[in-house]
N, CA, C and O atoms as a Tripos MOL2 file, in Angstrom:
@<TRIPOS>MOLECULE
protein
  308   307    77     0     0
PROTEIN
NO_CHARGES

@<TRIPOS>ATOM
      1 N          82.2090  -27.9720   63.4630 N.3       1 UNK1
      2 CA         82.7330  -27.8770   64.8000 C.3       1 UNK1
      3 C          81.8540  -28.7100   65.7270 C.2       1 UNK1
      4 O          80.6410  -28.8380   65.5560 O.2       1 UNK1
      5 N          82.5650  -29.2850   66.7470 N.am      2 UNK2
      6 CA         82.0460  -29.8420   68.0230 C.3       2 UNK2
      7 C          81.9120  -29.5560   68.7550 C.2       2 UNK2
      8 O          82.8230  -28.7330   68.8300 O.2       2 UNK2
      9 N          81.1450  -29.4760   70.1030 N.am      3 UNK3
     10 CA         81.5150  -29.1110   71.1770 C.3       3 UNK3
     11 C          80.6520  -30.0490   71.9140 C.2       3 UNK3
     12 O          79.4910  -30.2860   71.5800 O.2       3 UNK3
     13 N          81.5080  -30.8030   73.3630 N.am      4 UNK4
     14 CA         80.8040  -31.3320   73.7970 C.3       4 UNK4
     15 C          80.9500  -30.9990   75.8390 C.2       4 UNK4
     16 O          81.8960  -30.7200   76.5760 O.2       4 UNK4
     17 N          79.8640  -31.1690   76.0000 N.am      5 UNK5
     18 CA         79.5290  -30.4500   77.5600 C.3       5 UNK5
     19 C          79.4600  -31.5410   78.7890 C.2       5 UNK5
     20 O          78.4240  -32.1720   78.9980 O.2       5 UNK5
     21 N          80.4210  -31.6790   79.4340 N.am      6 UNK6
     22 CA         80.5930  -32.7670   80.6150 C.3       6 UNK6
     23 C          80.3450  -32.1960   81.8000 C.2       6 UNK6
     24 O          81.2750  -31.6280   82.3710 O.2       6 UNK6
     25 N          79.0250  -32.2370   82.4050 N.am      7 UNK7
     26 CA         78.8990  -31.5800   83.7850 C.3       7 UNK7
     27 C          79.1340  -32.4530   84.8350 C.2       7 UNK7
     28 O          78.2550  -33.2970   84.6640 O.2       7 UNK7
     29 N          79.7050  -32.7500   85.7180 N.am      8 UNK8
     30 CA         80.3100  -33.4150   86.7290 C.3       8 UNK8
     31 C          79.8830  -33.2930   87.9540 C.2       8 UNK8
     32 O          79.8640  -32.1620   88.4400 O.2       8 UNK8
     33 N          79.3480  -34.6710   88.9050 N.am      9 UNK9
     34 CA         78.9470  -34.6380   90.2410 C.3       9 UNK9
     35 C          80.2860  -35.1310   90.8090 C.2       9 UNK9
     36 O          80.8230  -35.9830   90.1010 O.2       9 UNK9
     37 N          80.8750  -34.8280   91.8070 N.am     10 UNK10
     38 CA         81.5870  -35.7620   92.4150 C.3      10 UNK10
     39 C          81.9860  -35.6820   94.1160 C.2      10 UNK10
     40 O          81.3900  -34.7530   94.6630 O.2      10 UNK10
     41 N          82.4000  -36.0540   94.5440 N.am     11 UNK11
     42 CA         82.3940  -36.3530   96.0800 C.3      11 UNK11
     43 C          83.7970  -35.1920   96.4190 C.2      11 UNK11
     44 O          84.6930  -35.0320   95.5900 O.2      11 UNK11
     45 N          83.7660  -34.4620   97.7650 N.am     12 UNK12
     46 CA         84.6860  -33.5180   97.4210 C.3      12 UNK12
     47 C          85.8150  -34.7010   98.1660 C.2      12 UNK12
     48 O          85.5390  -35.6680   98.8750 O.2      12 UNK12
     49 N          87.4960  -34.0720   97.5790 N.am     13 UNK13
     50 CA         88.4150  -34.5690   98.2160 C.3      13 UNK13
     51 C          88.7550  -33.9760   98.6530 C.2      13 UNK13
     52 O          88.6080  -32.8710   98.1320 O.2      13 UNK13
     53 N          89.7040  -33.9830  100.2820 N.am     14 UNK14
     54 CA         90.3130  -33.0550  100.9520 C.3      14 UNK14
     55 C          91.7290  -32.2780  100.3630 C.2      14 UNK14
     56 O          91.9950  -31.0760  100.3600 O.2      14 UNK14
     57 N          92.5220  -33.4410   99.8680 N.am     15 UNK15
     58 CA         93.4650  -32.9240   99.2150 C.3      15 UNK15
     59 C          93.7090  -32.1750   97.8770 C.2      15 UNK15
     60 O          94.7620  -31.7610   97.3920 O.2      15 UNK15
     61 N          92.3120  -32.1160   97.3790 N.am     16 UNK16
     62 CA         92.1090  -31.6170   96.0080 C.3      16 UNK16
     63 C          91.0360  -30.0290   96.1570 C.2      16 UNK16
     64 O          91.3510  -28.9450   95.6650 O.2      16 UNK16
     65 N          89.8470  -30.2900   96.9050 N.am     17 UNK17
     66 CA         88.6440  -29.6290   97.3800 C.3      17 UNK17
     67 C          89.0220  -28.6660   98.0830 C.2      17 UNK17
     68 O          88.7250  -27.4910   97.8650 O.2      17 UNK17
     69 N          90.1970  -29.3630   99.6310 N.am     18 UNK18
     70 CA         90.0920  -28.6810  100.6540 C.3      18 UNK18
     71 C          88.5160  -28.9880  101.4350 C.2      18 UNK18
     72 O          88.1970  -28.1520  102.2810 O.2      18 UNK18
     73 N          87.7680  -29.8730  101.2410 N.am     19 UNK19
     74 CA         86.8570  -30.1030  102.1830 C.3      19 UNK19
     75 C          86.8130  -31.7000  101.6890 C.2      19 UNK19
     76 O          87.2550  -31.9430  100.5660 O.2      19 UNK19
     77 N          86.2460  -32.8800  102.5730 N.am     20 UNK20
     78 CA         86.1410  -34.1070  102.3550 C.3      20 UNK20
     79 C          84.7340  -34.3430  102.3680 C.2      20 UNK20
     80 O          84.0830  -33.6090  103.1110 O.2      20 UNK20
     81 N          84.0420  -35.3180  101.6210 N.am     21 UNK21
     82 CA         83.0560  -36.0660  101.7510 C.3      21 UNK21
     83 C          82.7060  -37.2060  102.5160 C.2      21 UNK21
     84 O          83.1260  -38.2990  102.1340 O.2      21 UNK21
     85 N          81.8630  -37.1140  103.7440 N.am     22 UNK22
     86 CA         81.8530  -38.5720  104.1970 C.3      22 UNK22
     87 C          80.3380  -38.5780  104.2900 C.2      22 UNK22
     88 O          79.4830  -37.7420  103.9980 O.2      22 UNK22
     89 N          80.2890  -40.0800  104.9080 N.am     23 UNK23
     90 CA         78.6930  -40.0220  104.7050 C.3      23 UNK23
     91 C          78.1540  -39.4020  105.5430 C.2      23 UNK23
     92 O          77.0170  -39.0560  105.2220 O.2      23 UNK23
     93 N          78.4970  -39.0800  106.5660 N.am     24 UNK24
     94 CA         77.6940  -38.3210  107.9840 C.3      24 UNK24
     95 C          78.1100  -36.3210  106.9720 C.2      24 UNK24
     96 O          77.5910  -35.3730  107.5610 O.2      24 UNK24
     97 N          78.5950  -36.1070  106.2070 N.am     25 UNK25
     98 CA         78.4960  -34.8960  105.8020 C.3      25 UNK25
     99 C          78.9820  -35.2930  104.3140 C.2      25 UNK25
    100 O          80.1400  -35.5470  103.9840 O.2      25 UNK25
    101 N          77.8580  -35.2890  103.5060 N.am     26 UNK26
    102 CA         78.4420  -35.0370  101.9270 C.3      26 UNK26
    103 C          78.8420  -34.1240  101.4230 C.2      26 UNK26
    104 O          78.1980  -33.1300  101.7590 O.2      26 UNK26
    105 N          79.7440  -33.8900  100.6380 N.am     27 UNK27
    106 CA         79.7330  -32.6230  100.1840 C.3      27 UNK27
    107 C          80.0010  -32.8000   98.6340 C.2      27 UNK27
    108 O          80.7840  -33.6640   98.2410 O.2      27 UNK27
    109 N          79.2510  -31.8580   97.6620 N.am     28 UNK28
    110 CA         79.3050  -32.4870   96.2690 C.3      28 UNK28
    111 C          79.8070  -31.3180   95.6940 C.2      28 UNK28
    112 O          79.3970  -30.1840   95.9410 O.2      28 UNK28
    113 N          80.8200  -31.6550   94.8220 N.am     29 UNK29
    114 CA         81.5240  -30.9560   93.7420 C.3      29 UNK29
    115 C          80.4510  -30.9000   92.2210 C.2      29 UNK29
    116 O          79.7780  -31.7470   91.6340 O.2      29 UNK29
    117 N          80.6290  -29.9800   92.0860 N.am     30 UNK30
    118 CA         80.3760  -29.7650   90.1180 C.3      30 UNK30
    119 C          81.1700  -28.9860   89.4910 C.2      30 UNK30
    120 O          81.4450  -27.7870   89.5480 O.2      30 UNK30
    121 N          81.5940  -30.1460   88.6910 N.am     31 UNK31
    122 CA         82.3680  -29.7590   87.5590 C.3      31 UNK31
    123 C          82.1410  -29.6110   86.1870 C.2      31 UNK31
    124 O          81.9230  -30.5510   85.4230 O.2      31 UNK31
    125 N          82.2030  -28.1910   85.8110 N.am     32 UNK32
    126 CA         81.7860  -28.3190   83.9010 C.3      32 UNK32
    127 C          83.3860  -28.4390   83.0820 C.2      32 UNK32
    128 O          84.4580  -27.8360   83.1460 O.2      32 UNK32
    129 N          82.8220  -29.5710   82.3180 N.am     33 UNK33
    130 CA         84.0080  -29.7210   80.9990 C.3      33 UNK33
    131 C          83.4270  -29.4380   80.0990 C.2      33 UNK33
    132 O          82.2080  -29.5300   79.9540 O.2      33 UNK33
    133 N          84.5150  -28.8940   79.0570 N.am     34 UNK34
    134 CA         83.7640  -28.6770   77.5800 C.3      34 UNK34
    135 C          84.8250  -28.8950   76.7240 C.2      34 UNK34
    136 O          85.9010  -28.3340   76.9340 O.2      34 UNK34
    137 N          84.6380  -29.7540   75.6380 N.am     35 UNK35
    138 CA         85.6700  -30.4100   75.0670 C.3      35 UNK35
    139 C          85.2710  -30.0950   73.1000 C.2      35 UNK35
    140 O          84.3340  -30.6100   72.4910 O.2      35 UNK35
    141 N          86.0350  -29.3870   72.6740 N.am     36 UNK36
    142 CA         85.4200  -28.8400   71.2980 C.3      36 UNK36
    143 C          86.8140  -29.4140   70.1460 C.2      36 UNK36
    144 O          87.9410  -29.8520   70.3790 O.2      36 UNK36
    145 N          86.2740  -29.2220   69.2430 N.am     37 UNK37
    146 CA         87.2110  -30.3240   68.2380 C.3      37 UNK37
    147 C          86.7330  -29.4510   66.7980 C.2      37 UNK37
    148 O          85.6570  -28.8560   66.7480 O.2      37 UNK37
    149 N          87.5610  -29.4760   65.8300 N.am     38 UNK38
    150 CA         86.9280  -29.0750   64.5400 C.3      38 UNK38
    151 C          86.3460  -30.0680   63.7960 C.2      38 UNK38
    152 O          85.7340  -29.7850   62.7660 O.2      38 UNK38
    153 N          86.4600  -31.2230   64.1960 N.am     39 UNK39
    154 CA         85.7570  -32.4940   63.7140 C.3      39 UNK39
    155 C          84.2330  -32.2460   63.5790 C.2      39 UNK39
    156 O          83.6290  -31.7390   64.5250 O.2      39 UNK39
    157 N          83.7470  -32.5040   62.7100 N.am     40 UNK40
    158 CA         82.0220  -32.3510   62.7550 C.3      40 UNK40
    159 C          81.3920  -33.6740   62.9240 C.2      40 UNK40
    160 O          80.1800  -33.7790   63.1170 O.2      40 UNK40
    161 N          82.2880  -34.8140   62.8470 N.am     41 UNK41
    162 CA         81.8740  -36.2100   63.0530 C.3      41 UNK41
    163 C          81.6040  -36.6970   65.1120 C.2      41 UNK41
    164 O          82.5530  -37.1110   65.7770 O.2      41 UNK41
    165 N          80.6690  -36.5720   65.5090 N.am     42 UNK42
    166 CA         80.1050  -36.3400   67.1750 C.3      42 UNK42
    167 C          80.0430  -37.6780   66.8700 C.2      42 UNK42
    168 O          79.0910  -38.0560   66.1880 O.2      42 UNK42
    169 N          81.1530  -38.7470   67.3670 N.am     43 UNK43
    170 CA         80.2320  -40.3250   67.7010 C.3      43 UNK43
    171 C          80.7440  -40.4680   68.6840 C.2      43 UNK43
    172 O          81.2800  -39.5670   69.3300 O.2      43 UNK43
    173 N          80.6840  -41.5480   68.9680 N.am     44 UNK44
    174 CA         80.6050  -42.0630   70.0380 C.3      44 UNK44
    175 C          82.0270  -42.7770   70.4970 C.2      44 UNK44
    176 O          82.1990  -43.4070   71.5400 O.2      44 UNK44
    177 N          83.2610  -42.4560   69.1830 N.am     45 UNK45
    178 CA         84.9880  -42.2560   69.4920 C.3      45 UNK45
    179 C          85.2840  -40.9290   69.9660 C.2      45 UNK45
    180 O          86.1300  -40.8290   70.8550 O.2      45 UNK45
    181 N          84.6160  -39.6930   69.4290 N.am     46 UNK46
    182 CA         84.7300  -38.7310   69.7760 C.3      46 UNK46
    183 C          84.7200  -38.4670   71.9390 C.2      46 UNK46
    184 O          85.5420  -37.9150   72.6710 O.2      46 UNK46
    185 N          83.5340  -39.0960   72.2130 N.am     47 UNK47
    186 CA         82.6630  -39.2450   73.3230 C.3      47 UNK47
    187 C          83.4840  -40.0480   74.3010 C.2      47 UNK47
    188 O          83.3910  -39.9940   75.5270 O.2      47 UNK47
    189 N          84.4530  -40.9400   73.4580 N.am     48 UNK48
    190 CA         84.9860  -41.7280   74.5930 C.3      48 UNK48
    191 C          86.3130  -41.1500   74.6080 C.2      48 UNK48
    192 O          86.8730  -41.3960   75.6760 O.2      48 UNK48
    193 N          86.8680  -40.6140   73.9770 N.am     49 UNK49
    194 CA         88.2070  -39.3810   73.9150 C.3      49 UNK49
    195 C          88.0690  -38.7680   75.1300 C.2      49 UNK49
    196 O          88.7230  -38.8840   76.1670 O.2      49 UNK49
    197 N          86.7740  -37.8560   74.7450 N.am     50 UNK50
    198 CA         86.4940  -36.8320   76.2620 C.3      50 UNK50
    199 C          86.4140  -37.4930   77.2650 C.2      50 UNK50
    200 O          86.9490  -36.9770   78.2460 O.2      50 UNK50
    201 N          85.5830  -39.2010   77.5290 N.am     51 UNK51
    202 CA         85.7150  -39.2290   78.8940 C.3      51 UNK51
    203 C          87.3870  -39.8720   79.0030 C.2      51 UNK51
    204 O          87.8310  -39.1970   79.9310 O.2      51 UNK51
    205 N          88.1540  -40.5010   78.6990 N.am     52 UNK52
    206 CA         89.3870  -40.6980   78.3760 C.3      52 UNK52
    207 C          90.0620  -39.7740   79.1060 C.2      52 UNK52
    208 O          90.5150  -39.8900   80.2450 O.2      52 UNK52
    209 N          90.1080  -38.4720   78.0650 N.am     53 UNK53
    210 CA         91.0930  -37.0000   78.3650 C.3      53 UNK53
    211 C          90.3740  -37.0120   80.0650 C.2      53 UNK53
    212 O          91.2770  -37.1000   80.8970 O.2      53 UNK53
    213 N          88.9530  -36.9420   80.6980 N.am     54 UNK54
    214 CA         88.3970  -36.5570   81.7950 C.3      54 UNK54
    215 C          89.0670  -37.6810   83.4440 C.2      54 UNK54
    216 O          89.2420  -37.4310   84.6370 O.2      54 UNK54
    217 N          89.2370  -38.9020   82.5560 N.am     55 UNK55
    218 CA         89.9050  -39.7900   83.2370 C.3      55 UNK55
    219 C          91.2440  -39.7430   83.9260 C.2      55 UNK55
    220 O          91.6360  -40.0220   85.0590 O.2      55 UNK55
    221 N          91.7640  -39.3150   82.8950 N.am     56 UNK56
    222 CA         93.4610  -38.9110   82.7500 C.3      56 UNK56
    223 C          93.8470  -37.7380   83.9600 C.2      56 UNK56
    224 O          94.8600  -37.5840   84.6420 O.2      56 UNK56
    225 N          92.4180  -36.9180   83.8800 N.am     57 UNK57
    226 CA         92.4810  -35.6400   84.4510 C.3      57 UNK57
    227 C          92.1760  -35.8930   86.1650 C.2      57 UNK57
    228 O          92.6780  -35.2440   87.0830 O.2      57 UNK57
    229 N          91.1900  -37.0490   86.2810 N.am     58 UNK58
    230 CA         91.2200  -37.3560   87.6060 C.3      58 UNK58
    231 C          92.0690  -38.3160   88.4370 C.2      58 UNK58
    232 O          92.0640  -38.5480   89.6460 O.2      58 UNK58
    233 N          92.8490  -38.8380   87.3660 N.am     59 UNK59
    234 CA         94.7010  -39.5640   88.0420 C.3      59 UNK59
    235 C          95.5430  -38.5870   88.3650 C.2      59 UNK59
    236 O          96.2660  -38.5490   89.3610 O.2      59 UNK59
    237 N          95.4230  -37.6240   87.3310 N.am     60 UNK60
    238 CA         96.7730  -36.5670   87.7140 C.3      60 UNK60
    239 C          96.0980  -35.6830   89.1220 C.2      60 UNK60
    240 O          96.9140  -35.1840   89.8980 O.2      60 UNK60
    241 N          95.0930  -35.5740   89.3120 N.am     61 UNK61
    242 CA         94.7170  -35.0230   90.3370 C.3      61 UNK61
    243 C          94.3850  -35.7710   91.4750 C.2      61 UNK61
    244 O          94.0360  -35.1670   92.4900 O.2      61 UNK61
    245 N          94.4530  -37.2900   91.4560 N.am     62 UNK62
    246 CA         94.9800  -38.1880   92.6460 C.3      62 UNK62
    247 C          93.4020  -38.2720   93.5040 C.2      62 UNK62
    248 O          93.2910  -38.3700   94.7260 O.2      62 UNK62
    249 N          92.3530  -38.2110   92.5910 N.am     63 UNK63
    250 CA         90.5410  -38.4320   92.6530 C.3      63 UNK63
    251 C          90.5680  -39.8270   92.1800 C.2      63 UNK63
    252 O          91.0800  -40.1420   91.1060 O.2      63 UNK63
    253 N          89.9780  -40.7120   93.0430 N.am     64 UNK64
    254 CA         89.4550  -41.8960   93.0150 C.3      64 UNK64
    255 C          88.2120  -42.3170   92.7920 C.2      64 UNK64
    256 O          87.4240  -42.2320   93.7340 O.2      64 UNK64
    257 N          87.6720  -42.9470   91.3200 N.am     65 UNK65
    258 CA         86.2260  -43.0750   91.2690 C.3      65 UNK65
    259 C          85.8390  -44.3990   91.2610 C.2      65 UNK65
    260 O          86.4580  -45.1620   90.5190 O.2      65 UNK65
    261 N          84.6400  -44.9590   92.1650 N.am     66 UNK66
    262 CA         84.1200  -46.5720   92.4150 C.3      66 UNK66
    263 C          83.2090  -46.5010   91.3030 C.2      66 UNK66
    264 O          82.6940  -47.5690   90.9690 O.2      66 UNK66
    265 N          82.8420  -45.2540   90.5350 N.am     67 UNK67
    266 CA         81.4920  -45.8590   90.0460 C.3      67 UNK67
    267 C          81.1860  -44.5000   89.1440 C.2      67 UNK67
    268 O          81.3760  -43.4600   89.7750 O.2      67 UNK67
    269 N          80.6870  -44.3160   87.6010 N.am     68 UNK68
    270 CA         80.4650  -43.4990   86.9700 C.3      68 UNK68
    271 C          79.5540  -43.3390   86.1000 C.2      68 UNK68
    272 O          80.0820  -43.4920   84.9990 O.2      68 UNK68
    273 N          78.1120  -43.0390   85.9580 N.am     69 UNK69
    274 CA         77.3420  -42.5930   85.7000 C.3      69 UNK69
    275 C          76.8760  -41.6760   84.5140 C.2      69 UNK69
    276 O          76.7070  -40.4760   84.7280 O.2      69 UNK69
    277 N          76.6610  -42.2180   83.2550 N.am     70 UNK70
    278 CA         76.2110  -41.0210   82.3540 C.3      70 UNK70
    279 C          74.6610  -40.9710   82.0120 C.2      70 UNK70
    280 O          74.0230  -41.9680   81.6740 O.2      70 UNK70
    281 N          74.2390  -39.9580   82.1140 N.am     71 UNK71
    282 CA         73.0870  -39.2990   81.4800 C.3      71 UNK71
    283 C          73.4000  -38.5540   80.0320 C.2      71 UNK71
    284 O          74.3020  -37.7260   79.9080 O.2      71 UNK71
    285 N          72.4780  -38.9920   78.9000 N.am     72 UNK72
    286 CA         72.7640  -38.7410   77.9920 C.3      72 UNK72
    287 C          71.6330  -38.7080   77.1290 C.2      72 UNK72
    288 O          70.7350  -39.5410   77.2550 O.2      72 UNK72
    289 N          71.5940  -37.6150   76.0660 N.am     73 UNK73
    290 CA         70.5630  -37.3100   75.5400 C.3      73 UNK73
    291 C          70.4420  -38.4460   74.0260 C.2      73 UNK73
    292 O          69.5050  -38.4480   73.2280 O.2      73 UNK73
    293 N          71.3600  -39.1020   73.9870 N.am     74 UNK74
    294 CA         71.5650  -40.2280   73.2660 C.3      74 UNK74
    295 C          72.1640  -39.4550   72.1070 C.2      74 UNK74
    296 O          71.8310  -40.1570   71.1520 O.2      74 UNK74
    297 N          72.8410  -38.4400   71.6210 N.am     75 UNK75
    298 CA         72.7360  -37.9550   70.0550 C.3      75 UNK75
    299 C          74.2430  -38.4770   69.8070 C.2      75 UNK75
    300 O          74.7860  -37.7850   68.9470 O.2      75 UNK75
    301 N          74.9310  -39.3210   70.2240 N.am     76 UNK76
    302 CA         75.9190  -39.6780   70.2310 C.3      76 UNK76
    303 C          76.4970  -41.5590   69.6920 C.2      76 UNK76
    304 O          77.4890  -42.0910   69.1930 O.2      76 UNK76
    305 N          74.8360  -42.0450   70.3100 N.am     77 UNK77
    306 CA         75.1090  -43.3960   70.3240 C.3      77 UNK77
    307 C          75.3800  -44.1210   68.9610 C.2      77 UNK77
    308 O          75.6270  -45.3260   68.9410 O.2      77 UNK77
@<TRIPOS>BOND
     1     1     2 1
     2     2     3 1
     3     3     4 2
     4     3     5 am
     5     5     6 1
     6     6     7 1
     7     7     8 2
     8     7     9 am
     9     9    10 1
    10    10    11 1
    11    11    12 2
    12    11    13 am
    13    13    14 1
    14    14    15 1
    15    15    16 2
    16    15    17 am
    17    17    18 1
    18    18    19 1
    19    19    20 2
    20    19    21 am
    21    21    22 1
    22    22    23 1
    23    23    24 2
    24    23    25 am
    25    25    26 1
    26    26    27 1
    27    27    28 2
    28    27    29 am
    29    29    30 1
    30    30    31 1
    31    31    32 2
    32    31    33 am
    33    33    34 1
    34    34    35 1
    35    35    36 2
    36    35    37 am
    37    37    38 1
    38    38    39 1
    39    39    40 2
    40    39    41 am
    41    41    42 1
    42    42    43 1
    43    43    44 2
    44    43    45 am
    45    45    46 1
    46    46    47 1
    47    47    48 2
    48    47    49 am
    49    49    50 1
    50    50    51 1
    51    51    52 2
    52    51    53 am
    53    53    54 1
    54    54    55 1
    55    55    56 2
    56    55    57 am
    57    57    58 1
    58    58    59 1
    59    59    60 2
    60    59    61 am
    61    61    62 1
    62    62    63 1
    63    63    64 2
    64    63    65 am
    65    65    66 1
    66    66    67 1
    67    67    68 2
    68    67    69 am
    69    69    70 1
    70    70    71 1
    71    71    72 2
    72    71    73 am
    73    73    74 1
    74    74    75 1
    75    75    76 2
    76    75    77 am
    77    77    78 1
    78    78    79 1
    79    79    80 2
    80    79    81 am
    81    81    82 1
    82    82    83 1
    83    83    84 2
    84    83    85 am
    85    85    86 1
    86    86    87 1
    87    87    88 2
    88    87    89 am
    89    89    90 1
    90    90    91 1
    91    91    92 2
    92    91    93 am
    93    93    94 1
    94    94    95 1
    95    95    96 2
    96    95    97 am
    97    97    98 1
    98    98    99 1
    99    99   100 2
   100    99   101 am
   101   101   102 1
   102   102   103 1
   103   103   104 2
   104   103   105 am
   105   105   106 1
   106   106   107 1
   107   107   108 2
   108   107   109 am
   109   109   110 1
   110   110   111 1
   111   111   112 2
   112   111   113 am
   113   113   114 1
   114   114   115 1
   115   115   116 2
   116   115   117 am
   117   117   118 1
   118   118   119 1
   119   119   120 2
   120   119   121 am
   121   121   122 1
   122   122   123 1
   123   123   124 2
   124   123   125 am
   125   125   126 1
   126   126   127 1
   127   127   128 2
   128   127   129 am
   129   129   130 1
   130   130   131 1
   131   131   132 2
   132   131   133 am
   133   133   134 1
   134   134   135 1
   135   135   136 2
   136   135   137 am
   137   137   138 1
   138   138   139 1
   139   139   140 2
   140   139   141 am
   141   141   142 1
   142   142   143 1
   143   143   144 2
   144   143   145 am
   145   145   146 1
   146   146   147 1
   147   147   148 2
   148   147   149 am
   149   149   150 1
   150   150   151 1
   151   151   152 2
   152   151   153 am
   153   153   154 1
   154   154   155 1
   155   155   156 2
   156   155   157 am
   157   157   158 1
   158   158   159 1
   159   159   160 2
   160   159   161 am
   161   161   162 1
   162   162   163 1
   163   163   164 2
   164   163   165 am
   165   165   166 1
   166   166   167 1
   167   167   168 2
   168   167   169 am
   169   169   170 1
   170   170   171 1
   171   171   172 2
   172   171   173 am
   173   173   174 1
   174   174   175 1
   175   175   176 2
   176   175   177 am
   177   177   178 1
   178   178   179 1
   179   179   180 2
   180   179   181 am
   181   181   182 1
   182   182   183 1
   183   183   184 2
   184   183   185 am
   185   185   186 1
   186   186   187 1
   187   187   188 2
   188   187   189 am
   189   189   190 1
   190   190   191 1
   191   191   192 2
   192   191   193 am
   193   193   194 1
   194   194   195 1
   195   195   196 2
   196   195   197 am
   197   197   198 1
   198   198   199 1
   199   199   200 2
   200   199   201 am
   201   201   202 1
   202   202   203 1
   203   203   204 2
   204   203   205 am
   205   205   206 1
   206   206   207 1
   207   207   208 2
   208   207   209 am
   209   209   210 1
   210   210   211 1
   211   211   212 2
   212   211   213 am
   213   213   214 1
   214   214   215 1
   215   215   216 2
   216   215   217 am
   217   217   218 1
   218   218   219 1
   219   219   220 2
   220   219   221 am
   221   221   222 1
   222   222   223 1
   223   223   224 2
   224   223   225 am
   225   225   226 1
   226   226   227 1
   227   227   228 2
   228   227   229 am
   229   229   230 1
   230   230   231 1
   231   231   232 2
   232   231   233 am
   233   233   234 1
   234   234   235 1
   235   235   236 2
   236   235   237 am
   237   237   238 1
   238   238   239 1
   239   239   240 2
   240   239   241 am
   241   241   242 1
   242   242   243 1
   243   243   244 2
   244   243   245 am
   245   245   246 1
   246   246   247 1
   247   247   248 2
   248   247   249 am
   249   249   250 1
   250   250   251 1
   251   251   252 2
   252   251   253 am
   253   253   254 1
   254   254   255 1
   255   255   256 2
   256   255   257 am
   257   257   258 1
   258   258   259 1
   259   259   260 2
   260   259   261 am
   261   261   262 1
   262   262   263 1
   263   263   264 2
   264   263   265 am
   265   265   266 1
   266   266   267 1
   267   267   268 2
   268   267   269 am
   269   269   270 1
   270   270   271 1
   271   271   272 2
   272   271   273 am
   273   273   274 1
   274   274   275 1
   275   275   276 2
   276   275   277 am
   277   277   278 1
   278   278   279 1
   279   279   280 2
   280   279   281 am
   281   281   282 1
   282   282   283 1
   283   283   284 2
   284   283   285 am
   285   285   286 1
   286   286   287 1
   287   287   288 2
   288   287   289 am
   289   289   290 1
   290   290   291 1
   291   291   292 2
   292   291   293 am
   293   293   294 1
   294   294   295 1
   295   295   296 2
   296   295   297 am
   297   297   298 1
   298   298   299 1
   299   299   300 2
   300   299   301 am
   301   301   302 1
   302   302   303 1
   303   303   304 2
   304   303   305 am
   305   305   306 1
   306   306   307 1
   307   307   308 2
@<TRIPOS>SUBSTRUCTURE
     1 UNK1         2 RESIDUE 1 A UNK
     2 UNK2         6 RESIDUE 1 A UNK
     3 UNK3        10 RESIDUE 1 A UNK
     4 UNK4        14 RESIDUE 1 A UNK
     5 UNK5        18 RESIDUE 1 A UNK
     6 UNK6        22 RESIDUE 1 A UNK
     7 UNK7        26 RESIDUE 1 A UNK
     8 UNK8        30 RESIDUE 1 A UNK
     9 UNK9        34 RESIDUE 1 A UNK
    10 UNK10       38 RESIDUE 1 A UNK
    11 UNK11       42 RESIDUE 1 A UNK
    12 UNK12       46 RESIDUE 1 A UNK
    13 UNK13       50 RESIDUE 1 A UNK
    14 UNK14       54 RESIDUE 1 A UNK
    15 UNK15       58 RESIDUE 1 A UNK
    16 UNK16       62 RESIDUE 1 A UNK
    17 UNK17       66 RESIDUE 1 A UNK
    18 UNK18       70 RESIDUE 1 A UNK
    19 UNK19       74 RESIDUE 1 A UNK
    20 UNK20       78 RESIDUE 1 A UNK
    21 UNK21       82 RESIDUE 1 A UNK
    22 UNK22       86 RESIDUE 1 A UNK
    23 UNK23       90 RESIDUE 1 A UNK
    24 UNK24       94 RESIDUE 1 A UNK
    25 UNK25       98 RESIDUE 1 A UNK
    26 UNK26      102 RESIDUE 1 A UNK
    27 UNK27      106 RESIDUE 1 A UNK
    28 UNK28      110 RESIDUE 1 A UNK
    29 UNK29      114 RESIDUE 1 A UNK
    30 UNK30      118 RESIDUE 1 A UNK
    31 UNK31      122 RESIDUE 1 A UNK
    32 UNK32      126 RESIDUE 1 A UNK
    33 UNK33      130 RESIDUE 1 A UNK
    34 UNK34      134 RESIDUE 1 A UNK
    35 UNK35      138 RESIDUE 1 A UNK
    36 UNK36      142 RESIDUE 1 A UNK
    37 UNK37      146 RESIDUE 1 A UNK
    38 UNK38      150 RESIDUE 1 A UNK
    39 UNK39      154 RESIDUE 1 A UNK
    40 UNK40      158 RESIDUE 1 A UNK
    41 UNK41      162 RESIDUE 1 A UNK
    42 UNK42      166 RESIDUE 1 A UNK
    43 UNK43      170 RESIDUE 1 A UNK
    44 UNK44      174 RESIDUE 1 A UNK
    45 UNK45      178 RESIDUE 1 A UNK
    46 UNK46      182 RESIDUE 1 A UNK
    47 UNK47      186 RESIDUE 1 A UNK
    48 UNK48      190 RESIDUE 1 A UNK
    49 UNK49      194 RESIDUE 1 A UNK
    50 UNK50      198 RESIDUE 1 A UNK
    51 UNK51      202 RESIDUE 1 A UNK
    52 UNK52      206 RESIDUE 1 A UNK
    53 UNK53      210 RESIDUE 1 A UNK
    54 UNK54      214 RESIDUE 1 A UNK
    55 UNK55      218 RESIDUE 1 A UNK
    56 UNK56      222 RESIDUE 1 A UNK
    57 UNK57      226 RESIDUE 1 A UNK
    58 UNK58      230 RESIDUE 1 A UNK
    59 UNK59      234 RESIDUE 1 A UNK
    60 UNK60      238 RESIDUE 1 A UNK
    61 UNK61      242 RESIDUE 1 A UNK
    62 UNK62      246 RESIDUE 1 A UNK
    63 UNK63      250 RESIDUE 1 A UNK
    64 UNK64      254 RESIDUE 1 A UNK
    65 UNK65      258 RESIDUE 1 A UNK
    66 UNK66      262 RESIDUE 1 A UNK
    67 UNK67      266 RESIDUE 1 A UNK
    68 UNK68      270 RESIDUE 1 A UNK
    69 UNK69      274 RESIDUE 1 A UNK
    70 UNK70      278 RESIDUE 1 A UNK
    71 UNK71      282 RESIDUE 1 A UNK
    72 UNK72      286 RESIDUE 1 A UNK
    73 UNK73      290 RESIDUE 1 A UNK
    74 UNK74      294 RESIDUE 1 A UNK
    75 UNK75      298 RESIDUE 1 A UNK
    76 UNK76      302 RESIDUE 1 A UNK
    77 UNK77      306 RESIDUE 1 A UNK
């Protein structure tokens, strides 16, 4: 089994949040994903599935991202 853990910073949206982010007031969202598979093979197709499926998830919810950021403990690469 897999399981893999996507914790999420992101800028709030008004239409999604109910509060907006601007620069004179930030306001930051966190989001946990967790994406588990019976696959025992963790690479780095697996890794790009989840951010994929995570992508998909911020079109249907009408979130716009300039710029995305991973921290990673490398056990994937």
């Amino acid at each position: 089994m897999t399981i893999f853990v996507h914790i999420v910073y992101r800028h709030g949206v008004e239409e999604v949040d109910g509060v907006s982010s601007t620069p004179d007031h930030r306001v930051v969202i966190k989001e946990t994903h967790f994406y588990i598979s019976d696959d025992t093979q963790y690479d780095t197709h697996f890794v790009q599935h989840c951010f994929h499926k995570f992508f998909e998830s911020l079109v249907q919810r009408a979130i716009q991202i300039t710029r995305h950021w991973v921290w990673s403990d490398g056990c994937a690469s």
